[in-house]
C-alpha positions, 0 to 999 in steps of 0.5 A, spaced: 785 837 472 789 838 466 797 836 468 802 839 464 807 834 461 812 834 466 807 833 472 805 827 467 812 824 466 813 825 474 806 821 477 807 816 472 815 816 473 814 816 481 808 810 481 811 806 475 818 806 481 812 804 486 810 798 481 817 796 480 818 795 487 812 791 488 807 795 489 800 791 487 797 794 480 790 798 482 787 796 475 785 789 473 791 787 468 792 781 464 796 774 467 802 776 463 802 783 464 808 785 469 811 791 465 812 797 471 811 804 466 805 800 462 801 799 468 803 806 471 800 809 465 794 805 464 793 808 471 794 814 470 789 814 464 784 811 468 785 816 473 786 812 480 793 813 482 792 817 488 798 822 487 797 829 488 800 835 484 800 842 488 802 848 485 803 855 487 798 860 486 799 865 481 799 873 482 799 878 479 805 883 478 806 889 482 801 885 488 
């Protein structure tokens, strides 16, 4: 699925908060490795942060 940049900045936004507050990281990362928006972003590429995006459904004008 293709996000716009704003979903982008809200799902790493909400899972980096979810890191910062202890959340366990769901990648394998390095020992020294404990920044929140790093960790949410390599998430997010990988693919595994399990937040959804719902968006209204577009119709067409006059319907």
């Amino acid at each position: 699925m293709d996000y716009t940049k704003f979903e982008r900045a809200a799902i790493i936004g909400a899972r980096a908060l979810q890191l910062a507050y202890g959340a366990p990281p769901l990648i394998k990362v390095g020992a020294g490795v404990t920044d929140p928006l790093f960790l949410s972003e390599k998430e997010f590429e990988e693919g595994v942060i399990p937040i959804v995006v719902l968006r209204k459904a577009r119709t067409k004008k006059g319907e």
